[in-house]
PAVO-669104 format. One record per residue (C-alpha): x, y, z. Coordinates in Angstrom, 3 decimals, decimal comma, padded with zeros to 6 digits. Layout:
<sites>
X:Y:Z;
...
</sites>
This chain:
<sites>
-047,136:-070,780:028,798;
-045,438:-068,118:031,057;
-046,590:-070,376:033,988;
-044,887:-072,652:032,450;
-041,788:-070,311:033,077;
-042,467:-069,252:036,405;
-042,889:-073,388:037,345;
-039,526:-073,953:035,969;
-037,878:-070,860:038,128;
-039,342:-072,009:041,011;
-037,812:-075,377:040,517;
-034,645:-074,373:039,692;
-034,614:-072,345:043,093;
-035,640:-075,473:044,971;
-032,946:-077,729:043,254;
-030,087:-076,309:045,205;
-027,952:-076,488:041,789;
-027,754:-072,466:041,433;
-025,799:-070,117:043,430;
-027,054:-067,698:045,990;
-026,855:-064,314:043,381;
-028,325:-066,766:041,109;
-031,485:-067,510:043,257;
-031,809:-064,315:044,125;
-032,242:-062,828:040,538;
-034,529:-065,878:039,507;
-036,744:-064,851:042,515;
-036,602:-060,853:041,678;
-037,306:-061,729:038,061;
-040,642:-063,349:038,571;
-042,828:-060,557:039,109;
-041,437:-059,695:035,568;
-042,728:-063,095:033,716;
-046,083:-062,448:035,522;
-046,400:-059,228:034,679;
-045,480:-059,910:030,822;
-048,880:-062,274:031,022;
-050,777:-059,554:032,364;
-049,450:-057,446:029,647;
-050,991:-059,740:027,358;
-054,276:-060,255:028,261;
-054,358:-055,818:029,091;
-053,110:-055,479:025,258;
-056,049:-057,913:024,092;
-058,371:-055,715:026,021;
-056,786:-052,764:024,519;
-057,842:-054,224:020,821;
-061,093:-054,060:022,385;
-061,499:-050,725:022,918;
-063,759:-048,432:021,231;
-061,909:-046,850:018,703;
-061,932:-044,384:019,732;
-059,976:-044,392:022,906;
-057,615:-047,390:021,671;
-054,807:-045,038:020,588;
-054,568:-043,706:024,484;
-055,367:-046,963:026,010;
-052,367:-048,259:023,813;
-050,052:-045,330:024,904;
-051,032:-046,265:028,337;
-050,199:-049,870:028,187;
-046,999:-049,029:026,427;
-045,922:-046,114:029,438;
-046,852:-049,408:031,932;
-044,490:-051,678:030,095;
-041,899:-049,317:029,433;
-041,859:-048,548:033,062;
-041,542:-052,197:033,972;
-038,599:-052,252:031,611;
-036,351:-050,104:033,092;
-036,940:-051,760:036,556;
-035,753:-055,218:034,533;
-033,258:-053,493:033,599;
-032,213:-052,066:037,095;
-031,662:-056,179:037,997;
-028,142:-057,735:038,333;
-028,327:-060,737:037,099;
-024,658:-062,706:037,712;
-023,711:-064,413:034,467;
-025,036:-067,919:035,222;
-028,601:-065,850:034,597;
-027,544:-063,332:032,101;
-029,184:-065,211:029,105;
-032,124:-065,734:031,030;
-032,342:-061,698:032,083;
-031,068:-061,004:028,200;
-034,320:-063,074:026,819;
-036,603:-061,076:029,474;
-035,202:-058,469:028,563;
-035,978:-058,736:024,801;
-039,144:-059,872:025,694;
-040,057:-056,318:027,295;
-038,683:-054,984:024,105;
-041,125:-056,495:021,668;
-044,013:-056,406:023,428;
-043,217:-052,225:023,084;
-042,729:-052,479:019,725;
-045,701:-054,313:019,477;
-048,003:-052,041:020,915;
-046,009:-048,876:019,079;
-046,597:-051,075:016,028;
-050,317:-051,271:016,801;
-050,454:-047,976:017,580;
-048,704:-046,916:013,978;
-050,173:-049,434:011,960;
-053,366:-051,022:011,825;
-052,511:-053,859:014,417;
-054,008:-056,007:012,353;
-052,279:-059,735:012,558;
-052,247:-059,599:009,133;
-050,029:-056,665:009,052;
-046,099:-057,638:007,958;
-044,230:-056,187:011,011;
-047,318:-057,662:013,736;
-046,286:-061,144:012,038;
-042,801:-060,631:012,285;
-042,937:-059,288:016,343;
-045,318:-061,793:017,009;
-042,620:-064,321:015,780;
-040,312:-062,435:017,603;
-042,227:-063,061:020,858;
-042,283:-066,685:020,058;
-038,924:-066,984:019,659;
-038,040:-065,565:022,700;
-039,735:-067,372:024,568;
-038,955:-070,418:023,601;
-035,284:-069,508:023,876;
-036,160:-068,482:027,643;
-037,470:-071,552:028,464;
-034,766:-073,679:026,832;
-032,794:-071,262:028,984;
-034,710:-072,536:031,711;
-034,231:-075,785:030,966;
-030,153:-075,528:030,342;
-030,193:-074,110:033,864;
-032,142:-076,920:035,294;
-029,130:-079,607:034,145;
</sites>
């Protein structure tokens, strides 16, 4: 799925339809979809830690992404990117509240407000991609 994103960037970049500032934001930006698929899998692992050392492996993960976050947000994007930078950056955004919902709540996917970031996440994404996709045209 995210390579799915990173594909599309990287073909967008070749295409010669964007801008310089453009290409140059869609290159720096990468490194953040990968590292929002790493922060995946590392908060799957997290749900697999003892017990007893989730709650500090969570507040780990979340101090990682959080940290991440701000250098998104350091980015310029120009505004033929600034949706694309806008749905990265809500991306960052829910995946921190959905490790501070884990770590409040149970974590549980049953649990009303992991549903609703979950969906969140989904939505985002797909909104990035059509993004993607928009740009590509």
């Amino acid at each position: 799925m995210k390579r799915l994103i990173l594909v599309a960037a990287l073909l967008l970049i070749g295409c010669g339809g964007l801008d310089g500032q453009s290409i140059h934001y869609l290159r720096e930006s990468q490194a953040f979809q990968v590292n929002l698929t790493m922060y995946q899998r590392k908060l799957k692992e997290v749900a697999a830690v003892d017990p007893s050392r989730r709650r500090e492996a969570a507040q780990a993960l979340l101090a990682e992404v959080e940290g991440e976050h701000k250098k998104l947000a350091a980015l310029e994007p120009n505004p033929k990117v600034m949706t694309v930078h806008k749905e990265l950056d809500a991306l960052y955004t829910t995946m921190e509240n959905f490790i501070k919902a884990t770590l409040t709540g149970s974590g549980d996917s049953k649990d009303p407000r992991v549903g609703q970031l979950s969906k969140e996440w989904a939505d985002h994404l797909d909104k990035l991609n059509r993004e993607f996709q928009r740009l590509d045209h």
